[in-house]
Kinemage of the C-alpha trace (Angstrom):
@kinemage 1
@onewidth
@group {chain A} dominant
@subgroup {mainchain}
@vectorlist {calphas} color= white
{ca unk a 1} P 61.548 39.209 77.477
{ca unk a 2} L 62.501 41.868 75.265
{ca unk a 3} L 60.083 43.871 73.008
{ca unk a 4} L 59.594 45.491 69.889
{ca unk a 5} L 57.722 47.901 68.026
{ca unk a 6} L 54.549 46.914 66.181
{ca unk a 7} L 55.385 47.865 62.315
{ca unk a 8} L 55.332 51.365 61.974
{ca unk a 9} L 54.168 52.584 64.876
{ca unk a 10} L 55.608 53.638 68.315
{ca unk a 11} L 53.462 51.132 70.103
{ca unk a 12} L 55.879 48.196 72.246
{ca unk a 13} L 55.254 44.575 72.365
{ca unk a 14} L 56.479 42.092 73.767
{ca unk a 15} L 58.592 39.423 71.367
{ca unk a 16} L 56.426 36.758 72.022
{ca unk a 17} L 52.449 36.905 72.249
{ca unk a 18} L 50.215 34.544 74.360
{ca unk a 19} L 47.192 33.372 72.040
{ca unk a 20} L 43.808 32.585 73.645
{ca unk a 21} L 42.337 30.347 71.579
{ca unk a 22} L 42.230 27.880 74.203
{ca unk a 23} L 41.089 29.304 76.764
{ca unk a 24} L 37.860 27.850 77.533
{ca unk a 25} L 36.509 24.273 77.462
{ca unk a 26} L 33.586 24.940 74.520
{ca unk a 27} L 35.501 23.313 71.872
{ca unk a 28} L 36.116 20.275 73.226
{ca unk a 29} L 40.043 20.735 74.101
{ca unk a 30} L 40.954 23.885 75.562
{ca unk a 31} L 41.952 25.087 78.955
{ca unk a 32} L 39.839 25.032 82.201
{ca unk a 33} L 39.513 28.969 83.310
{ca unk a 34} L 42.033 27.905 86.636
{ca unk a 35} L 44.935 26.347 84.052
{ca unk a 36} L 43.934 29.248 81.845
{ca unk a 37} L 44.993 31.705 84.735
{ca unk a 38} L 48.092 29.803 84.973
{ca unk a 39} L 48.929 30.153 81.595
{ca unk a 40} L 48.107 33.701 81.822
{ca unk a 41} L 50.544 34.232 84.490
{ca unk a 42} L 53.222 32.631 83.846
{ca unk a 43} L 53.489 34.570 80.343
{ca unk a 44} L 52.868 37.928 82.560
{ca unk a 45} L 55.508 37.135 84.735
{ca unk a 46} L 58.711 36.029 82.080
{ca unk a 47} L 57.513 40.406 80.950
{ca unk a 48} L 55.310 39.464 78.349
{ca unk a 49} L 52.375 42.190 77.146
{ca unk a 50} L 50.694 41.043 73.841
{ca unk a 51} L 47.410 39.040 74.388
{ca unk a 52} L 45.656 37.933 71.618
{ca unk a 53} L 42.158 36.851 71.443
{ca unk a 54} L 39.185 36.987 69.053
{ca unk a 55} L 35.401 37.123 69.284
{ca unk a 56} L 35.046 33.690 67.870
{ca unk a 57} L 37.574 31.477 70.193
{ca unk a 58} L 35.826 29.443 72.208
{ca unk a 59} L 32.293 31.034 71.652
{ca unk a 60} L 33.284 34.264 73.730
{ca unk a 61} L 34.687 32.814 76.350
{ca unk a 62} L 38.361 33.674 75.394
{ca unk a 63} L 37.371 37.327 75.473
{ca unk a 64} L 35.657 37.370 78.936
{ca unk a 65} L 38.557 35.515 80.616
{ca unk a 66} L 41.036 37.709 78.945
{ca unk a 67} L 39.375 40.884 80.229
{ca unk a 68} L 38.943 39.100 83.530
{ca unk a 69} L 42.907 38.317 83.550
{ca unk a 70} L 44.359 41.619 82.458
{ca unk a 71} L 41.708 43.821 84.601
{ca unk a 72} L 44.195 44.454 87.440
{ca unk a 73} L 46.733 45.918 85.533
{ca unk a 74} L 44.710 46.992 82.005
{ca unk a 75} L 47.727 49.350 80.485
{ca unk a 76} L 50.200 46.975 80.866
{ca unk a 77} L 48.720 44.759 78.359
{ca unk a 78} L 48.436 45.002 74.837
{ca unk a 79} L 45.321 43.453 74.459
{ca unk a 80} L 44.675 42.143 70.684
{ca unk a 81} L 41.100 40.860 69.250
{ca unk a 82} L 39.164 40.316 65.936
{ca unk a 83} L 36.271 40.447 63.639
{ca unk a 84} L 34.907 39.036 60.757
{ca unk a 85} L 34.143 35.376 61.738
{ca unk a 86} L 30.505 34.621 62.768
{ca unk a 87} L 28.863 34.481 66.263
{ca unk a 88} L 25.339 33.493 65.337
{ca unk a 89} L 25.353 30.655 62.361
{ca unk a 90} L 22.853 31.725 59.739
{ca unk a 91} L 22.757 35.194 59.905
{ca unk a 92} L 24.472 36.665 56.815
{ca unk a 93} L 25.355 39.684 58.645
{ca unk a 94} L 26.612 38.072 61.614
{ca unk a 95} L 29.991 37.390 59.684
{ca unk a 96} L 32.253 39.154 56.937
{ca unk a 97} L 34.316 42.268 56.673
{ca unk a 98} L 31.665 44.855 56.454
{ca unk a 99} L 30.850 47.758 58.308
{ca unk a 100} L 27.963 46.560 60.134
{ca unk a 101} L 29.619 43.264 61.196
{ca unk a 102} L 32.497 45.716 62.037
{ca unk a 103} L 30.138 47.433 64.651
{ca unk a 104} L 28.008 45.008 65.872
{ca unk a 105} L 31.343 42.588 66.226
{ca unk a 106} L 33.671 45.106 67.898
{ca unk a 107} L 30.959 45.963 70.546
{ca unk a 108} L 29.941 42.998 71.687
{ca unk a 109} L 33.734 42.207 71.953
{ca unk a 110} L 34.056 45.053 73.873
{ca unk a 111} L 31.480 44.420 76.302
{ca unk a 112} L 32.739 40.690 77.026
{ca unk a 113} L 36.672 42.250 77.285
{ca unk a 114} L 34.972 44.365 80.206
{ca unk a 115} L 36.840 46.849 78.156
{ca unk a 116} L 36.318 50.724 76.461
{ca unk a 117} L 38.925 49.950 73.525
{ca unk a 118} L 41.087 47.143 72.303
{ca unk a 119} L 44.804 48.314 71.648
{ca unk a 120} L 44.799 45.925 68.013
{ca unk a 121} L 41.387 45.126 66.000
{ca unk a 122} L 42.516 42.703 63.650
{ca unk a 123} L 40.535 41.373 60.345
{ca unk a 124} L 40.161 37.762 60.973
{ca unk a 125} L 39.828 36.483 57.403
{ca unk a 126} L 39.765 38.023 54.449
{ca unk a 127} L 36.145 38.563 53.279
{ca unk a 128} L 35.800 38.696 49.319
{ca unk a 129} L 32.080 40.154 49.478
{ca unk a 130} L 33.103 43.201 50.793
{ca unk a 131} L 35.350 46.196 48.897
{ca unk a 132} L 38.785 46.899 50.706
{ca unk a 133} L 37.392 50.669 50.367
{ca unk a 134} L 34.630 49.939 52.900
{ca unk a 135} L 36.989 47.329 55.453
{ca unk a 136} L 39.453 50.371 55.608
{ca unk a 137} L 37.301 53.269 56.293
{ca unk a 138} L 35.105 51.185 58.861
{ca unk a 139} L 38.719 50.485 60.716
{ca unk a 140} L 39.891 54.044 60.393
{ca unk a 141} L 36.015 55.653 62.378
{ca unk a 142} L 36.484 52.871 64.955
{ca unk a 143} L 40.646 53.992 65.395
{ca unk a 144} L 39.209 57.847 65.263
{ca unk a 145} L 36.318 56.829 67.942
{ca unk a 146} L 39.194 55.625 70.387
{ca unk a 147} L 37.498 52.079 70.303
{ca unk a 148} L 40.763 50.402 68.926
{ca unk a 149} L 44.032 52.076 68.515
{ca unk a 150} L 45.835 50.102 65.928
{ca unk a 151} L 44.430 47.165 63.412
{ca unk a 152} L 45.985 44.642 61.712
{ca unk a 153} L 44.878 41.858 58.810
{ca unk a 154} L 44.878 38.281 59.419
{ca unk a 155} L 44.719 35.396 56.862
{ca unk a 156} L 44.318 37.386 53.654
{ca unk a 157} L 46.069 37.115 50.252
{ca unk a 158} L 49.475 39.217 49.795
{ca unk a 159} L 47.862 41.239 46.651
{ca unk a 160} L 44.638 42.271 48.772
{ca unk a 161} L 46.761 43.522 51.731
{ca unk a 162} L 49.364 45.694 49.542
{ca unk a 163} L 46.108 47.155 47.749
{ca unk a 164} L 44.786 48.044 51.077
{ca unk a 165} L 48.092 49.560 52.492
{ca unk a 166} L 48.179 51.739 49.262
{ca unk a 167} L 44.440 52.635 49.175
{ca unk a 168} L 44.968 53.588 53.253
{ca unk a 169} L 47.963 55.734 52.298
{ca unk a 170} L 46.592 57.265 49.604
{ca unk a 171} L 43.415 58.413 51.127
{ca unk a 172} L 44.881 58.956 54.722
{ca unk a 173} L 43.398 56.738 56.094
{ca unk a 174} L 44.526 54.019 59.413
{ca unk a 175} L 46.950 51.516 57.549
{ca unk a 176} L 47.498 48.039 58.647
{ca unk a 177} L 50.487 48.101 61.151
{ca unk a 178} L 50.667 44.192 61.469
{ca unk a 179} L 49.494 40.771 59.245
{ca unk a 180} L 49.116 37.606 61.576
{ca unk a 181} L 49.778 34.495 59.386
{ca unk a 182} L 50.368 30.770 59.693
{ca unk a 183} L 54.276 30.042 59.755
{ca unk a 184} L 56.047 27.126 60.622
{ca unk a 185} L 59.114 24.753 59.329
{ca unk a 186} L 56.316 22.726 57.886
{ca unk a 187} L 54.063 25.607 56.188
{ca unk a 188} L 56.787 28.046 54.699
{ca unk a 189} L 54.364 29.462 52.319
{ca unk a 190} L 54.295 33.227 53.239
{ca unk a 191} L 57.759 33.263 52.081
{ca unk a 192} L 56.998 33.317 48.481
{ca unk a 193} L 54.527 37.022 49.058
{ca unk a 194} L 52.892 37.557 52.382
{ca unk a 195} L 56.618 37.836 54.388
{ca unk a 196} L 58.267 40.062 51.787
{ca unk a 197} L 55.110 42.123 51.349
{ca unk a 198} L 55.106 42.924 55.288
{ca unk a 199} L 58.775 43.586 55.213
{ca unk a 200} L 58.190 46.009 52.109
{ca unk a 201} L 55.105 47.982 53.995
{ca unk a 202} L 57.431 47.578 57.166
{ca unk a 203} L 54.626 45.541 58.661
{ca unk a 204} L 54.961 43.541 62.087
{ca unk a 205} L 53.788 39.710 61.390
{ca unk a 206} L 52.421 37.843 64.271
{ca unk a 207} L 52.703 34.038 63.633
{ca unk a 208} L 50.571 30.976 64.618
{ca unk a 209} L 51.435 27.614 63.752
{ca unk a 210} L 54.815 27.749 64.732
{ca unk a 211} L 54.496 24.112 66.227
{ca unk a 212} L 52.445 23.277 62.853
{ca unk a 213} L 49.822 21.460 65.383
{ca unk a 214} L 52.498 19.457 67.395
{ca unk a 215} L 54.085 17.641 64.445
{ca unk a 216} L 56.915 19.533 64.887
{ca unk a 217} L 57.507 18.269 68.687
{ca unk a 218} L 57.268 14.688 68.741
{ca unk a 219} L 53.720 14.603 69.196
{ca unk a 220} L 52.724 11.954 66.958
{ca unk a 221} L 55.827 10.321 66.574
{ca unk a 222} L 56.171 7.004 64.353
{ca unk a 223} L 57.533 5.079 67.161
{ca unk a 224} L 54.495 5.321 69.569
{ca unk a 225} L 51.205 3.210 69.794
{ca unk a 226} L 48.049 3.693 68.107
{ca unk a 227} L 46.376 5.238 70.790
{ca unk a 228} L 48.920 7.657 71.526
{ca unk a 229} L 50.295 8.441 68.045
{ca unk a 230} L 48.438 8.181 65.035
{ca unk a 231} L 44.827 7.772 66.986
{ca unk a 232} L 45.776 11.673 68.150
{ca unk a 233} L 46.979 12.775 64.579
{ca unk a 234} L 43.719 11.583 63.488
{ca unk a 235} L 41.866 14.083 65.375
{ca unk a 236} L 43.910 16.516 65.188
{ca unk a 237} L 42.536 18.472 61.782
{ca unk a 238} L 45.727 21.051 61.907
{ca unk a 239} L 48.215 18.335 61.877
{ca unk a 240} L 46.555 16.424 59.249
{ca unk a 241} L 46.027 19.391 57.179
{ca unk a 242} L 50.214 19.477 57.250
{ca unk a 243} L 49.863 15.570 55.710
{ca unk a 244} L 52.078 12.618 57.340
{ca unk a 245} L 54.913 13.994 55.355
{ca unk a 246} L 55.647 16.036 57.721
{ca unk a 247} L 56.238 13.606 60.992
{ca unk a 248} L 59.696 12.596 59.708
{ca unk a 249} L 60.199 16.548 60.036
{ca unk a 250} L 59.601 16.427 63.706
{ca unk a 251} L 62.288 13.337 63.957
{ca unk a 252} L 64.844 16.508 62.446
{ca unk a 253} L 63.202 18.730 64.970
{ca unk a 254} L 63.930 16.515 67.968
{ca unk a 255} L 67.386 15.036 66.620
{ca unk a 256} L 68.010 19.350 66.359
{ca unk a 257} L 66.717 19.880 69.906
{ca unk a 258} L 68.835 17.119 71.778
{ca unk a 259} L 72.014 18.514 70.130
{ca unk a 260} L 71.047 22.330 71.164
{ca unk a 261} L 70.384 21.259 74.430
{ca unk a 262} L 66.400 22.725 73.732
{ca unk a 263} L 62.918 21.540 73.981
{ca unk a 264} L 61.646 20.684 69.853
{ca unk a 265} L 59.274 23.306 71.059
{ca unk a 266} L 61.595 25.836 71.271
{ca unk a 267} L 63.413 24.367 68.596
{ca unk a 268} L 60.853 25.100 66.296
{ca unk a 269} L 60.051 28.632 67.744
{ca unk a 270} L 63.397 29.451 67.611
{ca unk a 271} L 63.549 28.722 64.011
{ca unk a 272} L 60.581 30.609 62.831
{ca unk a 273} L 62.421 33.627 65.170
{ca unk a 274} L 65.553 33.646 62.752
{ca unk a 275} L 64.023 34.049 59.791
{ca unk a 276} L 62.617 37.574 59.963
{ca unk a 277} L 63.291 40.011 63.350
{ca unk a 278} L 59.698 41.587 62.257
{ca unk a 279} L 58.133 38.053 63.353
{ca unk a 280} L 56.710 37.514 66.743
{ca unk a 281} L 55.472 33.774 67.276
{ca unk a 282} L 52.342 33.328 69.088
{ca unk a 283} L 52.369 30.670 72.089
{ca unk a 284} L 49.547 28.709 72.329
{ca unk a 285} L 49.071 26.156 75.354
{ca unk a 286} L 46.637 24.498 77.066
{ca unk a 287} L 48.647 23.623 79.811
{ca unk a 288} L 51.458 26.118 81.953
{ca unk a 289} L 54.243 23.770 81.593
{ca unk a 290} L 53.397 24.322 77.974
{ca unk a 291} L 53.960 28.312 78.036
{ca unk a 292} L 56.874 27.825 80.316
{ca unk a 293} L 58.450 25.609 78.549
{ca unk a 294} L 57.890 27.781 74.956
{ca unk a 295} L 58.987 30.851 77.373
{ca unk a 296} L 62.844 29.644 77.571
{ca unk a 297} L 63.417 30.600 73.918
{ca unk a 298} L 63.646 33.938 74.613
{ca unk a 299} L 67.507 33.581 75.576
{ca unk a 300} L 68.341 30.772 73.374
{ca unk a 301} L 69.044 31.106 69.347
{ca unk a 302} L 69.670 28.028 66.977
{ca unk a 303} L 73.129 27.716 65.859
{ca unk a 304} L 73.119 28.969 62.025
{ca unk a 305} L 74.478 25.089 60.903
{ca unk a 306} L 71.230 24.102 62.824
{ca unk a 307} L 68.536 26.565 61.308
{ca unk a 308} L 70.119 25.491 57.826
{ca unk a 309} L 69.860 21.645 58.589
{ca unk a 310} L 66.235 22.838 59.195
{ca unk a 311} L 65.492 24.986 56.480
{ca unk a 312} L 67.098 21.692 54.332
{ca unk a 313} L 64.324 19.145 55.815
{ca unk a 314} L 61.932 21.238 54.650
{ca unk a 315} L 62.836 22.100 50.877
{ca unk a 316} L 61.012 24.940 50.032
{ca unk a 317} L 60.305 26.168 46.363
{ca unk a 318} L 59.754 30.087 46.051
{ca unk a 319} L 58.073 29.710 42.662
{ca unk a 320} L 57.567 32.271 40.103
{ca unk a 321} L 58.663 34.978 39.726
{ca unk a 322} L 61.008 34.606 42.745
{ca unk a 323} L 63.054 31.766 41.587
{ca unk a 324} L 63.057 33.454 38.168
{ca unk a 325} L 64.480 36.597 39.297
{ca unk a 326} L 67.020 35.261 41.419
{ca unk a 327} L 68.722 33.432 38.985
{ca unk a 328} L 72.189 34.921 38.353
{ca unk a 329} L 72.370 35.609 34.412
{ca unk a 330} L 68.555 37.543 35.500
{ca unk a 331} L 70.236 39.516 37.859
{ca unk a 332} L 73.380 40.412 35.830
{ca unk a 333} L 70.768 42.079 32.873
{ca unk a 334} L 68.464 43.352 35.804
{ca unk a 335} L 71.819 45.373 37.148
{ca unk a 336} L 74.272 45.140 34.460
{ca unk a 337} L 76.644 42.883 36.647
{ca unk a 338} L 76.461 45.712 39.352
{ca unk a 339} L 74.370 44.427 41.946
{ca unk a 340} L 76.770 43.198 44.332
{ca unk a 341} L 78.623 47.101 43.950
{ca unk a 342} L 75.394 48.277 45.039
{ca unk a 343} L 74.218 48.920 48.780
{ca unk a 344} L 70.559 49.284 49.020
{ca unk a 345} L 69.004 51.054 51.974
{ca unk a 346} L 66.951 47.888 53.345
């Protein structure tokens, strides 16, 4: 496991991070606390440090098993959590962005973590009730009350997040020093703003998704039965969400993986690695062959023939104004047929 340092800051992590969300049996399909502790393990032992959590995964559970797990050794682990989803449907204030839900949120995360701070209090969601103004200085008195040390913005529109990183800059106050967003082969979406806006603001981007709810692995592949194929895509609201388009892009996944010699796990890891060295994929597993097996990528890297075969299963349209500023007579007015003459610092 290597490691890297989360955006701007001086703080290391490691290049993968262990997600939580199922850790706990609540929902209906997460880990038992034993294979949880497995899971947990494992990932501490192959030298990873980033654990990520949130006060909603698996109704609090997640957090107290997490602060259970990493209680032995506490400053070894970078332990990550979040706020703005409810915990108590029907209570307006028991959800959102706001400073109150900031307080009341943070605390009782706190007190099921077992912990006195969090090392990363991310926003979970963006919340369009409440001004950026009053998100940001809420995160920058918890950061100066030592209750979390660095925050970070999850699942919030590329326009919202550069306002905030200007407003936070401007007014001196805590910045965002990572954005967590859904990436896989199947969603590429964040390339079009989200992925250049965090390399702009020099942001770190955690990713989930990266197995785009096992479509990618062979999961629900078209050759197996009802009950084991398409009964499971069925229930499986993140893979439908993707649409069945998306199964023949597993087949290129696994096809990819045989002729690597790797897992379509971390085949499709691997290729959400080589697109940006800011991203760090988040492993999610409900079982430790799972982790271990996710784990291996570490040493391995896709051939670059292979991650463009990829890329070319998944045709991906930039839009506007990408695609309209990249064209080449664009480019020759924008730099007056100079801009391959010109090296530019990033």
């Amino acid at each position: 496991m290597r490691y890297r340092l989360f955006g701007r800051t001086g703080l290391r992590v490691s290049e993968l991070a262990l997600g939580t969300m199922t850790f706990g049996e609540e929902w209906g399909w997460g880990a038992p606390k034993d294979e949880a502790r497995r899971i947990f393990d494992a990932y501490a032992e192959a030298g990873g440090n980033f654990i990520d959590t949130a006060n909603r995964y698996t109704e609090g559970t997640s957090e107290r098993w997490v602060g259970e797990f990493v209680a032995a050794d506490r400053d070894r682990f970078v332990v990550a959590t979040k706020y703005t989803l409810f915990d108590r449907k029907g209570d307006p204030n028991s959800a959102g962005s706001h400073r109150k839900n900031l307080v009341r949120s943070l605390e009782a995360s706190l007190a099921r973590l077992g912990l006195p701070y969090v090392d990363v209090l991310w926003v979970h969601a963006w919340d369009e009730l409440t001004p950026v103004e009053e998100v940001l200085r809420g995160l920058d008195d918890v950061v100066r009350a030592g209750k979390a040390l660095y925050v970070g913005v999850s699942d919030t529109p590329a326009w919202v997040v550069s306002r905030a990183q200007a407003i936070a800059e401007l007014r001196g106050w805590t910045a965002f020093a990572g954005l967590q967003v859904e990436y896989s082969l199947a969603r590429r979406d964040i390339e079009r703003e989200l992925l250049p806006m965090a390399r702009a603001h020099g942001m770190a981007v955690t990713v989930w998704g990266a197995l785009a709810g096992g479509v990618l692995t062979g999961k629900y592949r078209a050759d197996r039965t009802a009950e084991d194929g398409a009964a499971r895509y069925a229930g499986n609201p993140a893979a439908q969400r993707l649409g069945g388009r998306y199964l023949a892009l597993g087949e290129t996944v696994r096809a990819v993986a045989a002729e690597a010699g790797l897992s379509p796990a971390q085949v499709a890891l691997a290729w959400v690695r080589a697109q940006d060295p800011a991203i760090l994929p988040i492993l999610g597993a409900r079982r430790v062959e799972q982790v271990r097996d996710a784990l291996g990528v570490t040493d391995r890297a896709l051939a670059p023939e292979h991650v463009a075969r990829l890329s070319a299963a998944a045709p991906f349209e930039p839009g506007f104004p990408a695609d309209f500023l990249a064209q080449p007579n664009i480019r020759e007015l924008v730099h007056a047929g100079m801009r391959d003459a010109i090296d530019a610092p990033r």
